[in-house]
C-alpha positions as CSV (number, residue, x, y, z in Angstrom):
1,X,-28.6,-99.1,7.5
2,X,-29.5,-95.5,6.0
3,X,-32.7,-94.7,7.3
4,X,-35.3,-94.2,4.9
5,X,-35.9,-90.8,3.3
6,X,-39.1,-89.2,4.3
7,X,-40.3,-87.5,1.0
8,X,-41.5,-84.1,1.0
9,X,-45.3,-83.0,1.3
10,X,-47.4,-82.1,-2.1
11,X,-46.9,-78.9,-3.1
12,X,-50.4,-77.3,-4.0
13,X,-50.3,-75.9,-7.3
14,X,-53.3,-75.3,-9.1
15,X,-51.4,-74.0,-12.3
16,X,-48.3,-76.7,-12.5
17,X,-50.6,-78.8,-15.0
18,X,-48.7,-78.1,-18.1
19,X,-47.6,-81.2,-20.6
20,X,-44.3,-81.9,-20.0
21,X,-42.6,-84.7,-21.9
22,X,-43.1,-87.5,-18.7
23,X,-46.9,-87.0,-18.1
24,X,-47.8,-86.6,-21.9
25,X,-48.9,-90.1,-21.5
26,X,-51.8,-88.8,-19.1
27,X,-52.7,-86.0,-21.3
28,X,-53.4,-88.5,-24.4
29,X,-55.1,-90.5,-21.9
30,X,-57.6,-87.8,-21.0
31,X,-58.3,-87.0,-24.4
32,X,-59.0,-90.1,-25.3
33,X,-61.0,-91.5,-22.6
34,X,-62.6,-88.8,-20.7
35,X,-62.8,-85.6,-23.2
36,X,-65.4,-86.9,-25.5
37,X,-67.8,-87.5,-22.4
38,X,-67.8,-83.8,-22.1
39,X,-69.6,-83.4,-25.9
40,X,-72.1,-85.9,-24.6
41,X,-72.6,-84.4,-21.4
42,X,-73.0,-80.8,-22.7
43,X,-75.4,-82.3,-25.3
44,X,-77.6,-83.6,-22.2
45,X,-76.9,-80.8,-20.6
46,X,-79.0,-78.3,-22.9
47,X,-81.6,-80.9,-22.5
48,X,-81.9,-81.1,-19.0
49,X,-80.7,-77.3,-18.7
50,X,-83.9,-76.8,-20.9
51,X,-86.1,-79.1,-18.4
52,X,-85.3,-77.2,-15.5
53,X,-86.0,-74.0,-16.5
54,X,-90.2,-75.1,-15.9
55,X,-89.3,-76.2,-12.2
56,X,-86.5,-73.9,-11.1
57,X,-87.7,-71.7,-7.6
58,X,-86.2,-69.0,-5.9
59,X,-83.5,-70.0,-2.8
60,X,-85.2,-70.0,0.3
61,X,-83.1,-69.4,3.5
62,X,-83.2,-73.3,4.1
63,X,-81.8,-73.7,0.9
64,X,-78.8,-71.7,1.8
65,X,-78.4,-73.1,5.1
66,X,-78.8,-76.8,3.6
67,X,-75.9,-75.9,0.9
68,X,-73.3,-74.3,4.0
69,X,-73.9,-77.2,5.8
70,X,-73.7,-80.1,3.0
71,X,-70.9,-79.0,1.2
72,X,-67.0,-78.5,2.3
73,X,-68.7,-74.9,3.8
74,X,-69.5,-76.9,6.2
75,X,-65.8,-76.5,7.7
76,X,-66.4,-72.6,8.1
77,X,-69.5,-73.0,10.6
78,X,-68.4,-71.8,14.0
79,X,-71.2,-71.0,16.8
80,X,-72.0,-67.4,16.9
81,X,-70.0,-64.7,18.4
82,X,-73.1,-63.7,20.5
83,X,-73.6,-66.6,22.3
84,X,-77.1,-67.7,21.5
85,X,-78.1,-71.2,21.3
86,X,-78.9,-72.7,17.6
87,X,-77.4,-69.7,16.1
88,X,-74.1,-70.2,13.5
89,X,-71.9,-67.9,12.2
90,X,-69.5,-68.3,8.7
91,X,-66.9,-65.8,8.2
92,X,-64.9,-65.1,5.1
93,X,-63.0,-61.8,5.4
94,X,-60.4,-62.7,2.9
95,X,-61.2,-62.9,-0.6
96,X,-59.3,-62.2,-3.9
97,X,-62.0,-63.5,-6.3
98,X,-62.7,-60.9,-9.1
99,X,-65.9,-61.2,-11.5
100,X,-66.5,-60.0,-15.0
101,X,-67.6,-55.9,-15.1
102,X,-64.9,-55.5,-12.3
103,X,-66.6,-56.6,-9.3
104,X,-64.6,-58.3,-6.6
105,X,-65.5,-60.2,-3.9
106,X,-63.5,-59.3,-0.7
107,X,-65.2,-60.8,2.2
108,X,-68.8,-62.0,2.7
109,X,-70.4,-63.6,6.6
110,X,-73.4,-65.3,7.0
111,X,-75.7,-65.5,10.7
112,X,-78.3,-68.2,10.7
113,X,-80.6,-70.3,12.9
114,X,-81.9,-73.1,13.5
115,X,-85.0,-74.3,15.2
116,X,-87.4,-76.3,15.2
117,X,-89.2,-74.0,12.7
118,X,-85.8,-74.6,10.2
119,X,-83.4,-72.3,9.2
120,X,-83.6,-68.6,9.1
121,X,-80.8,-65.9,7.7
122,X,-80.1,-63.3,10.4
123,X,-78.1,-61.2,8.7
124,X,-75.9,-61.7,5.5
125,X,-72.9,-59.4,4.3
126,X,-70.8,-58.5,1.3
127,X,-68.1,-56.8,1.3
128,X,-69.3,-55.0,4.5
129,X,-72.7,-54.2,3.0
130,X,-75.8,-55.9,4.2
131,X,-77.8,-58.1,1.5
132,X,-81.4,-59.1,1.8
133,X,-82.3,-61.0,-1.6
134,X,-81.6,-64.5,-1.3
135,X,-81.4,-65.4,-4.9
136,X,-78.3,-62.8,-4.6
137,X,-76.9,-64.5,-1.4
138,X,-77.3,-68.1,-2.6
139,X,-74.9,-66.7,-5.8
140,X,-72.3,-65.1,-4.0
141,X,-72.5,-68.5,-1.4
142,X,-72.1,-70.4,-4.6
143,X,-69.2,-68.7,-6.2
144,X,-67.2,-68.4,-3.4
145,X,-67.7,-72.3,-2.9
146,X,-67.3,-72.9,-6.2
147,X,-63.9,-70.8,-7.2
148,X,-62.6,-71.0,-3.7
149,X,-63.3,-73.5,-1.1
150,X,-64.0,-76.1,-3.6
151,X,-60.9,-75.0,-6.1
152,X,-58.9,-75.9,-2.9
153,X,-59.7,-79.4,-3.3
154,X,-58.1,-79.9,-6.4
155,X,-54.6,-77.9,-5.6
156,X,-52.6,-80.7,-4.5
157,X,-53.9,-83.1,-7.4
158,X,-51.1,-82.1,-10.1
159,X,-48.4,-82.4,-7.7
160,X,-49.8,-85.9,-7.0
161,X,-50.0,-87.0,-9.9
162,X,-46.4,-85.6,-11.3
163,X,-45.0,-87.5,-8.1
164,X,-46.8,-91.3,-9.0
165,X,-45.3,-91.0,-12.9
166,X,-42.2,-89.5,-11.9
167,X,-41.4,-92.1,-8.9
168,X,-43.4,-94.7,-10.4
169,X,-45.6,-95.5,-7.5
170,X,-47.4,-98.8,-9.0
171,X,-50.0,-98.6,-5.8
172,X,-51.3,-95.4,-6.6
173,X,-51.2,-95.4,-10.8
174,X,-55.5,-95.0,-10.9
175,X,-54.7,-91.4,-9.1
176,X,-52.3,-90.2,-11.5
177,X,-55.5,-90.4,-14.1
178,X,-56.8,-87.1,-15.5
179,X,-56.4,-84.2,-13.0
180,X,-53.3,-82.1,-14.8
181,X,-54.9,-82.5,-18.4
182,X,-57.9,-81.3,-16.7
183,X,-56.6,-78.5,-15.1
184,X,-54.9,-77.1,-17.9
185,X,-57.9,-77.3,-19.8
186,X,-59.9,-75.7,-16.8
187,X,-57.0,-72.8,-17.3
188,X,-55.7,-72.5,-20.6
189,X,-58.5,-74.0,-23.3
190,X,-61.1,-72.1,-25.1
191,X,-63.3,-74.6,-23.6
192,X,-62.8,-73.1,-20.1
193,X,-65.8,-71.7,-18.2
194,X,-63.3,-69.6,-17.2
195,X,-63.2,-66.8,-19.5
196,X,-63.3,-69.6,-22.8
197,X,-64.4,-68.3,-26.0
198,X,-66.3,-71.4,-26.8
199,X,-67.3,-71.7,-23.2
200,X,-69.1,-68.4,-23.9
201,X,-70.8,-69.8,-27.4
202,X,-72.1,-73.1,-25.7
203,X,-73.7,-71.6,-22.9
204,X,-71.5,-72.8,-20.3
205,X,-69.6,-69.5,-18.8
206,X,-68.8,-68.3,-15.7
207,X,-68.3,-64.8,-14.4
208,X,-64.7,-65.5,-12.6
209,X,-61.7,-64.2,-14.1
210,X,-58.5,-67.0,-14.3
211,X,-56.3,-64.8,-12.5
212,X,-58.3,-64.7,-9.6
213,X,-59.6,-68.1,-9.5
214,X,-55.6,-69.2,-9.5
215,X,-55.0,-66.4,-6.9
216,X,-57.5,-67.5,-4.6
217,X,-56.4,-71.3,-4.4
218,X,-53.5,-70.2,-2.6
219,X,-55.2,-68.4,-0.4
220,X,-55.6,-70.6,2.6
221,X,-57.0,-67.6,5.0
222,X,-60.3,-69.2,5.5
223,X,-58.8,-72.3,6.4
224,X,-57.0,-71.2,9.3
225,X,-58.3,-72.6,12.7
226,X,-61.0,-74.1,11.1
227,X,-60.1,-78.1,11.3
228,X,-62.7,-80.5,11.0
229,X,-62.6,-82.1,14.4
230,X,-63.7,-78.5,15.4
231,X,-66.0,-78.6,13.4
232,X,-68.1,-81.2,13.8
233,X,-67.6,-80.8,17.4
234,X,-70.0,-77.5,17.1
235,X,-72.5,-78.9,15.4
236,X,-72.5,-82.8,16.1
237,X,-71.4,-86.0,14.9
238,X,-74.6,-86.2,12.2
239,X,-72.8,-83.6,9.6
240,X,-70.6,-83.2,6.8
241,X,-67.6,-82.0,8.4
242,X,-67.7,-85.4,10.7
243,X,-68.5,-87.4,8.0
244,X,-65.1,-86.0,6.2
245,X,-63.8,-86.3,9.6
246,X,-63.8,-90.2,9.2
247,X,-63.1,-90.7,6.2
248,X,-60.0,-89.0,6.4
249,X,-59.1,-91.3,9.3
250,X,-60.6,-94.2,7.0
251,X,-57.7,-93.1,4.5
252,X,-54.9,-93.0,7.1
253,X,-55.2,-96.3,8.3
254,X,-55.5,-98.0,4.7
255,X,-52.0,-96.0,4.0
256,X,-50.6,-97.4,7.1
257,X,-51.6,-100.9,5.7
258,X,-50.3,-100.2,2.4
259,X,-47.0,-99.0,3.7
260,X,-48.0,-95.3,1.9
261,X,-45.8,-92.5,3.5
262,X,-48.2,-90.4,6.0
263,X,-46.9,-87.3,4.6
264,X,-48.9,-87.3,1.6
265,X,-52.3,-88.3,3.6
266,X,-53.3,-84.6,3.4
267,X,-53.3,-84.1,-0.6
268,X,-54.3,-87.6,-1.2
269,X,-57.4,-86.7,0.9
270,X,-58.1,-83.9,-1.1
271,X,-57.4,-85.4,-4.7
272,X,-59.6,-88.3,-3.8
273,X,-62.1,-88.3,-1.1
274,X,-63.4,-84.4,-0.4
275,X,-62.9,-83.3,-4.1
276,X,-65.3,-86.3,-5.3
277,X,-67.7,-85.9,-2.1
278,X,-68.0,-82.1,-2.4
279,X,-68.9,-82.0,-6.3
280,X,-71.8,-85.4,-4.5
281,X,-73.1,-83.3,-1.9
282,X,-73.2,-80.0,-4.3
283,X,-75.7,-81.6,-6.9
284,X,-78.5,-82.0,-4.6
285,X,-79.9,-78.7,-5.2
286,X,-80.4,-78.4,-9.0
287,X,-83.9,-76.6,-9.1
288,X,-83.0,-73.3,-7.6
289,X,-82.8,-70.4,-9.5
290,X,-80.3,-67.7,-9.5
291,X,-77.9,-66.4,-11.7
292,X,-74.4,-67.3,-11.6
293,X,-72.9,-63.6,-11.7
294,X,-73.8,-62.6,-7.6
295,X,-74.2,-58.9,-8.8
296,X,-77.1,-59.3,-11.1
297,X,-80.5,-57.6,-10.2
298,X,-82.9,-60.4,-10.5
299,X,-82.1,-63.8,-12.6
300,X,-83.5,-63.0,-16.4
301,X,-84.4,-66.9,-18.6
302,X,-80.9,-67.1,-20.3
303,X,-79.4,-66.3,-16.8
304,X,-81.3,-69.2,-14.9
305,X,-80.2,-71.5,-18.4
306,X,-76.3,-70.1,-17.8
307,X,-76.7,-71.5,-14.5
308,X,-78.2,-74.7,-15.0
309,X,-75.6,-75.7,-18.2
310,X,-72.8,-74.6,-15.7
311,X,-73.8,-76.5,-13.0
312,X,-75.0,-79.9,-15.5
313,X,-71.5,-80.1,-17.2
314,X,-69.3,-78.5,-14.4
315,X,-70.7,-79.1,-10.9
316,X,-72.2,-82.4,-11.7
317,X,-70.3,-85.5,-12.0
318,X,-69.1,-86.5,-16.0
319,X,-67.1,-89.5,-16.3
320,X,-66.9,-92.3,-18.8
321,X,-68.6,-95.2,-18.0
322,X,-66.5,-97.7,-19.2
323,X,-63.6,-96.2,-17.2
324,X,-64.5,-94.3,-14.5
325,X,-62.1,-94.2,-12.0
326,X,-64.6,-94.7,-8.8
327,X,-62.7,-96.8,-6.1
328,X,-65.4,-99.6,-6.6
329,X,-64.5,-100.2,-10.1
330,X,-60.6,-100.3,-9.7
331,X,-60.0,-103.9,-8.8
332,X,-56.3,-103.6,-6.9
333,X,-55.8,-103.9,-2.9
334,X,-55.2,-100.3,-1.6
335,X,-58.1,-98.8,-3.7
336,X,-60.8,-101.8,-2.8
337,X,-59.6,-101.4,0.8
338,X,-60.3,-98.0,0.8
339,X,-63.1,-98.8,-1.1
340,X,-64.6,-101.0,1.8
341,X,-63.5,-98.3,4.6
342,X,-65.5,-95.9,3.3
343,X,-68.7,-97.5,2.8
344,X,-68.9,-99.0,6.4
345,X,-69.0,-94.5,7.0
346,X,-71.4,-94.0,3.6
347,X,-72.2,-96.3,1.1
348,X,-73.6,-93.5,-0.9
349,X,-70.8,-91.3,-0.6
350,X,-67.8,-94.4,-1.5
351,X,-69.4,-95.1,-4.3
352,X,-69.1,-91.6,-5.3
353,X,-65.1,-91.2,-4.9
354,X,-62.5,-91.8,-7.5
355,X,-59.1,-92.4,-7.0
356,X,-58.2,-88.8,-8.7
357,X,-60.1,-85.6,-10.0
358,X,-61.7,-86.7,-12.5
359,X,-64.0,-83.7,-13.4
């Protein structure tokens, strides 16, 4: 007997989303099912955009801290260089992330402690220039996590997805849902907050440019030494990174029981678990105010409402209730295994995750 060919790894693609004739099915899907939600959700959105606007505050340095440290950041935190107890360090010192006027944002480091007085920014760097206004450093924190580290979650969804319809995996058909009709929106509709026309109108736009949003994805620089294990090992087993630790480990045993091939335990992690955990644990903060461009003086009304509509409609959750995709509502063995893994780790967080990017 042959033995049985391995097959190959995902390979992370943000822009390979396009409707080609044997996923067309997923696109009509998506239109059907999960477009319309967005109309609903920007129409709450200006509401609660609206709301906000009478309690939003400026960051505070705990605020910055708190979003490193409960968001996929988290996987950047290294002790600091000098040595001193309760003090962190995050370095980014590669960056190809360009913003509208022609800014770009090359590198950026953060030095923080913490005591028993909470969190205090040390120092904080842009492009090799020191930065004092927090409102400014909690943007530039934002973007980056936002276009970058986060973006990076959703690279190996549309190779995922092409690989479940193409080889008809049956196990997995809940995580072929959504992700490359949503990605070519993300890229290629006027709807995009990325440089879309009616993106613009609504209220909704970002200051990224597409190119460098795409660019970035496959930049994997920052990732580069900086597993999770290691992570959580700096800062303790009550964290983010430990949390996403387990939960990856959660999701390699369930494929071992469901006879899933181990090489694709990497972008399945990242299509299901951290994309749907990191867009959870980034919606906590919604009454800070700052604008989203990192290079504007000061955060004018219509800035802080920019910020908010982006955040309400993109950073915030928006699926369709009567088809959601979460793990708990998909009644087949590997996704309620999963489903049961994960909430002996969080109960909060599994009942977060979907079985694809859904949003």
């Amino acid at each position: 007997m042959k033995p049985r060919k391995e097959s190959s790894p995902v390979h992370p693609d943000l822009a390979d989303c396009h409707p080609i004739p044997s996923v067309a099915h997923l696109f009509r899907r998506h239109w059907f099912l999960q477009s319309p939600m967005y109309f609903i959700r920007w129409i709450y959105a200006v509401f609660y955009s609206l709301y906000l606007l009478l309690v939003l505050r400026d960051p505070t340095d705990s605020d910055i801290v708190e979003y490193v440290e409960n968001t996929t950041l988290a996987m950047l935190i290294r002790l600091a260089r000098n040595g001193r107890p309760e003090e962190y360090d995050v370095t980014v010192g590669d960056c190809k992330l360009r913003a509208s006027g022609g800014y770009k944002l090359k590198s950026w480091s953060l030095t923080y402690k913490k005591g028993n007085g909470g969190a205090e920014i040390l120092r904080f760097s842009r492009n090799g220039v020191e930065i004092g206004d927090r409102s400014q450093i909690f943007s530039t924190v934002f973007l980056y996590h936002v276009h970058s580290l986060h973006t990076k979650s959703h690279v190996f969804s549309n190779g995922v997805a092409r690989h479940i319809v193409e080889n008809d995996v049956k196990t997995l058909l809940e995580s072929s849902y959504t992700s490359m009709p949503l990605h070519n929106a993300l890229l290629h509709s006027c709807q995009s907050p990325l440089e879309g026309t009616v993106a613009k109108l609504l209220g909704y736009i970002c200051p990224c440019t597409r190119e460098s949003v795409v660019e970035e994805s496959r930049n994997m620089s920052a990732l580069k030494g900086h597993q999770t294990k290691q992570c959580w090992e700096v800062r303790g087993k009550d964290t983010v990174a430990y949390k996403l630790f387990r939960l990856r480990q959660a999701l390699q045993v369930v494929m071992k029981r469901h006879a899933i091939d181990q090489n694709w335990l990497e972008a399945l992690f990242n299509h299901t678990i951290v994309h749907s955990v990191d867009h959870y644990l980034s919606t906590q903060q919604a009454h800070l105010r700052f604008s989203l461009h990192p290079w504007d003086a000061g955060c004018t009304t219509y800035q802080a409402f920019n910020t908010n509509m982006f955040r309400v409609l993109i950073s915030f959750p928006t699926l369709n209730p009567l088809a959601p995709n979460t793990l708990r509502t998909i009644h087949k063995p590997f996704y309620q295994d999963l489903y049961r893994e994960l909430k002996k780790i969080d109960p909060k967080i599994a009942d977060t995750v979907t079985a694809s990017v859904m949003y």
